[in-house]
C-alpha positions as CSV (number, residue, x, y, z in Angstrom):
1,X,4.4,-45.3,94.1
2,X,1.0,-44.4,94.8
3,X,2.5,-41.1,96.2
4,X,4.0,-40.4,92.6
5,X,0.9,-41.4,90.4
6,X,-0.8,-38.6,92.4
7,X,1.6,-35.6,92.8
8,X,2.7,-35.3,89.5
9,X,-0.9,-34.8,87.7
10,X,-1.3,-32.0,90.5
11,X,1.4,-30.5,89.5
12,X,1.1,-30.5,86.1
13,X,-2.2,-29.3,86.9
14,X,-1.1,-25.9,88.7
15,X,1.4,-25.2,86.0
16,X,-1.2,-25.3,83.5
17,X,-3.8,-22.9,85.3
18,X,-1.0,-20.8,87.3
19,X,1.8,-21.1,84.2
20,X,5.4,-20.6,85.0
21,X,7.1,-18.0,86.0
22,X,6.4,-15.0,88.4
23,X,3.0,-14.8,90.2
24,X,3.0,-10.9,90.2
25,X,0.9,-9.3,87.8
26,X,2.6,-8.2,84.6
27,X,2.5,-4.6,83.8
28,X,0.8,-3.5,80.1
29,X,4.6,-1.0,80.2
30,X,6.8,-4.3,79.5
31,X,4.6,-5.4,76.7
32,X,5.2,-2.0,74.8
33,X,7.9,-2.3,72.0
34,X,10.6,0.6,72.6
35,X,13.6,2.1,70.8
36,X,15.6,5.2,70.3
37,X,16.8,6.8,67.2
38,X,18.9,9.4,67.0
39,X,18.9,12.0,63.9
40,X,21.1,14.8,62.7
41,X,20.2,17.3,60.5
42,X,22.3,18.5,57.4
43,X,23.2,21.9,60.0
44,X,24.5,19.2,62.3
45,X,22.1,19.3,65.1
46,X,21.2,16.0,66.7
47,X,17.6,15.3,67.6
48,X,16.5,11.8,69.5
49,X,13.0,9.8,68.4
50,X,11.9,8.1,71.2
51,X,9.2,4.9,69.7
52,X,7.0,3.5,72.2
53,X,4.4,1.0,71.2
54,X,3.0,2.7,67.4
55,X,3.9,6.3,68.8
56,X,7.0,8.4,67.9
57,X,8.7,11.2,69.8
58,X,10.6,13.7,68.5
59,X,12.5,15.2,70.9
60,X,11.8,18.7,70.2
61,X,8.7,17.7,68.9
62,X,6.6,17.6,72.3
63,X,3.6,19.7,72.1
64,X,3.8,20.2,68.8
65,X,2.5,18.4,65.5
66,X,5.6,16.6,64.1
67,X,5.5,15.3,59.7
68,X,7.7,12.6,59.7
69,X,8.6,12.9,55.7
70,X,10.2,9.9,54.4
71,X,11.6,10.4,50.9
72,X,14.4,9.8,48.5
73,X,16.0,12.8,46.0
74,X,15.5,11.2,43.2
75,X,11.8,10.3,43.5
76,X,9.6,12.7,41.4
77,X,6.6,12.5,43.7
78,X,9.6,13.4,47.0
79,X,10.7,16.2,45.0
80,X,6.8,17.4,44.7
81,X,6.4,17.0,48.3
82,X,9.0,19.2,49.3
83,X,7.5,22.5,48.7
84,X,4.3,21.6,49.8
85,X,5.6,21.1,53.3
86,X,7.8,23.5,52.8
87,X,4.5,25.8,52.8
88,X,2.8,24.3,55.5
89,X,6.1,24.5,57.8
90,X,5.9,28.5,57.5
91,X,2.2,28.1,57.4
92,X,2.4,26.6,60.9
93,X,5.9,27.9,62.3
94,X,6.6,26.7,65.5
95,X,3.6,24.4,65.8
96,X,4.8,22.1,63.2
97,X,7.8,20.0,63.1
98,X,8.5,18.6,59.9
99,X,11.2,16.3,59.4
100,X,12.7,14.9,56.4
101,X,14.0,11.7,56.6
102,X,15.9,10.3,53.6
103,X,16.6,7.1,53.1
104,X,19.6,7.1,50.6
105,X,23.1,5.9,51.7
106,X,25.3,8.0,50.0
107,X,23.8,11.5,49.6
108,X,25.7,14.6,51.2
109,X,24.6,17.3,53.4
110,X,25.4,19.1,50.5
111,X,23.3,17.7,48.3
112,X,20.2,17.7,50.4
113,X,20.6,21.5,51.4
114,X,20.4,22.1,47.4
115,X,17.8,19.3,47.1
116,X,16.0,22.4,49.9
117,X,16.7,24.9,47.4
118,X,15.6,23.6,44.3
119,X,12.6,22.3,45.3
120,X,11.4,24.3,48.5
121,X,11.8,22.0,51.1
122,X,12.6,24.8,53.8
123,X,12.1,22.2,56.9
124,X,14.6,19.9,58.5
125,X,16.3,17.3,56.8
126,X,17.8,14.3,58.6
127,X,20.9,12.6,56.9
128,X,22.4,9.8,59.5
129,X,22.8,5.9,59.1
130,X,20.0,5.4,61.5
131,X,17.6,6.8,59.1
132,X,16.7,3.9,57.6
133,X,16.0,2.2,61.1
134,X,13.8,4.9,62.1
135,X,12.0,4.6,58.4
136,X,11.6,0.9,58.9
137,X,10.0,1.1,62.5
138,X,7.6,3.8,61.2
139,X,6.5,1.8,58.4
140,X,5.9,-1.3,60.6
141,X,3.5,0.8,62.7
142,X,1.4,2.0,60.4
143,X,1.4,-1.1,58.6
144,X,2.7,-0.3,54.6
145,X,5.6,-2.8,54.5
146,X,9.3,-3.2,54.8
147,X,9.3,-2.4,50.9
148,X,7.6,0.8,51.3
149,X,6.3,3.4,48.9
150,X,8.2,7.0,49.1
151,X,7.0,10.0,49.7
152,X,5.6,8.2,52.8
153,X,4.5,10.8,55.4
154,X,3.3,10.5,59.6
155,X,2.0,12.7,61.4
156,X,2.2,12.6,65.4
157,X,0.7,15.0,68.0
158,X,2.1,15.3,71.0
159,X,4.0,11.4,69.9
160,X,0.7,9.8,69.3
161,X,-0.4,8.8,65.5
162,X,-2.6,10.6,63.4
163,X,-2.7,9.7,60.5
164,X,-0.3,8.9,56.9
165,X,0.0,9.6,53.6
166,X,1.6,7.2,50.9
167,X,2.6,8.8,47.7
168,X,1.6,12.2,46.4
169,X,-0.8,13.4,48.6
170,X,-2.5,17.4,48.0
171,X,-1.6,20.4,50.6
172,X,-4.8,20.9,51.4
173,X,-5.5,17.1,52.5
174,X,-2.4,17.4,55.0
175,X,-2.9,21.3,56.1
176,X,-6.5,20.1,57.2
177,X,-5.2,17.3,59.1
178,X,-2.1,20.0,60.9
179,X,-5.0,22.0,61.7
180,X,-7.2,19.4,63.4
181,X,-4.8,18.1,65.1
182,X,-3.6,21.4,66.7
183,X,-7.4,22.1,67.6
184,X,-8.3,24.6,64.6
């Protein structure tokens, strides 16, 4: 009896300053929260988005400064947007990645290529189901919301945050944060 009253405080004693589970240390990698999205653009090419922690990936976005643009047609401010980063994708060329993501259900490749057209969004446009997961995990990072204002934009250098943009935001404002994040 006397046995009992004694080994069961020291036990409780090392769980509480040892805890439970495995005694090797814990690496900071398994505490990082990852997914994969995958994208297609309206010509049909598939691109992956790889999110680890608050960064995102694009997969042909390494080395490069990728806008993650994520709008709707039918918002006026969206529609605004487009040929501003339109401008700053030819501005930039192959430096610059910017990628539309809409987050409608029901609008064609069609539609979004004349969407391009009228409004001067000469960049890539994604238009798959997973659009909407990828919006949602970008807006938890940087910390607008679930019910997020559009035109919300990110921009990622090398997949590590820069900085965003929620609504209308000016050229100049994003084409001087492009250029200090390529080193200009």
């Amino acid at each position: 009896m006397r046995f009992r009253t004694l080994i069961i405080p020291l036990i409780s004693m090392a769980l509480l300053f040892n805890g439970c589970g495995t005694t090797e240390e814990s690496s900071d990698e398994t505490l990082v929260s990852t997914a994969s999205f995958k994208l297609l653009d309206t010509n049909g090419k598939s691109y992956t988005v790889e999110k680890r922690g608050g960064n995102f990936t694009l997969d042909a976005g390494k080395e490069k400064v990728v806008l993650f643009d994520i709008f709707a047609t039918y918002c006026p401010p969206c529609r605004a947007e487009a040929l501003h980063l339109g401008n700053l994708q030819k501005k930039y060329g192959d430096k610059l990645i910017v990628m539309g993501i809409t987050i409608e259900d029901d609008v064609s490749n069609n539609d979004l290529e004349k969407f391009k057209q009228k409004y001067g969004g000469h960049y890539l446009i994604s238009n798959k189901a997973e659009n909407q997961n990828l919006a949602r995990a970008i807006a938890a990072t940087v910390g607008v919301g679930q019910n997020f204002p559009i035109p919300l934009m990110i921009l990622y250098k090398n997949g590590h945050y820069v900085t965003h943009y929620v609504g209308a935001t000016p050229e100049e404002m994003i084409d001087n944060d492009i250029a200090q994040a390529l080193g200009k």
